[in-house]
Every structure is written in C-alpha cells, then in structure tokens.
N, C-alpha and C positions, 0 to 999 in steps of 0.2 A: 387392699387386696384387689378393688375390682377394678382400681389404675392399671397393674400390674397385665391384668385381664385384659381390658381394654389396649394397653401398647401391646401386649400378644397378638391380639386381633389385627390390629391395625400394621404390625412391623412387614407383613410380607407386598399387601399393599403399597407400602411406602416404597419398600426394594424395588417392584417392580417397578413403579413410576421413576425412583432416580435408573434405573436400567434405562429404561424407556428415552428419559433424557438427555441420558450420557450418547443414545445409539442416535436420537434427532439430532444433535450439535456434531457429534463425530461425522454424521455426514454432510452437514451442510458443510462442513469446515473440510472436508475430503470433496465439495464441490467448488467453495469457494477460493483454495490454498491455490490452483494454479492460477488463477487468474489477478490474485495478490502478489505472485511470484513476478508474474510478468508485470503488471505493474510498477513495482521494487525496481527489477532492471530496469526497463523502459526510462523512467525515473531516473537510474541514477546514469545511464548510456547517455540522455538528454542532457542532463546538467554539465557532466564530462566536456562533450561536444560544442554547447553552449558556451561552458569557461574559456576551450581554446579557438574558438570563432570569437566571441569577445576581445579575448587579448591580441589576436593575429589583429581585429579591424584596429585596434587603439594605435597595435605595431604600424599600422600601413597607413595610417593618416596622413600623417607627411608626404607620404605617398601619392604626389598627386590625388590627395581625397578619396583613394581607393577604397579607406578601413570604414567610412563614410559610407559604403554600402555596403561591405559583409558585416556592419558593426548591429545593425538591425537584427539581422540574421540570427546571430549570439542571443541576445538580448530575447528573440521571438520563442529558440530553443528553453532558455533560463526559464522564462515563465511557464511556459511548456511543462518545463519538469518541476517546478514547484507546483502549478496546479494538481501534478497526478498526485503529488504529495501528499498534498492536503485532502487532498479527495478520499486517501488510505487513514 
C-alpha cells in the first residue's frame, strides 16, 4: 500500500523531468539538425565531385600526363568528403 503511495508521489515528478528532457534534446537537435544537414550534403557534393575528377585524371593520363595533375585534385576532394563523414 505505501509502494503504491510512494509511486503516486513520485509519478508527477518523474513526468515533469521526462518533459524537461524531451524539451533539452528537441532543442539541441532543432540547433544541431542544420548544421548535420549541411554536412550530409557537403559530404555527399564532395565525393560526387571527387569520383568524377578522379576518373576524368585516370581518362587524361595518356594525355600527355595531364590526368597527373587533376588526378590529386580527386583524390584531395575523396578524402575531404570521407572525413566530414566520419566526423557525423
């Protein structure tokens, strides 16, 4: 009987605190959501970019060594966008 008492006491307490919780997370996550967004892109704009600078340097090598120096370039992007990756 005086369980029963005791969770009476204690249930509004507890509500308010999950409130309280739910209202902390819902705004860090309404601060932190644009800045995850733009990363995501960023992210996946770089890897895109990265892939076809890549293949254009591999295409252009023969190319009197041309793909030889946009082939870095690829390569600088790739990592680029795996870092922000992993960073999420």
């Amino acid at each position: 009987m005086f369980d029963l008492l005791i969770e009476l006491i204690k249930l509004p307490f507890v509500l308010i605190g999950w409130l309280i919780k739910a209202l902390v997370l819902s705004l860090v996550w309404l601060i932190k959501l644009p800045f995850v967004l733009i990363a995501v892109v960023l992210s996946a704009v770089l890897g895109l970019v990265g892939v076809v600078i890549t293949i254009l340097g591999v295409a252009l090598t023969p190319v009197l060594g041309i793909g030889l120096l946009i082939l870095p370039i690829g390569l600088i992007l790739l990592l680029a966008a795996w870092l922000i990756g992993r960073l999420l």
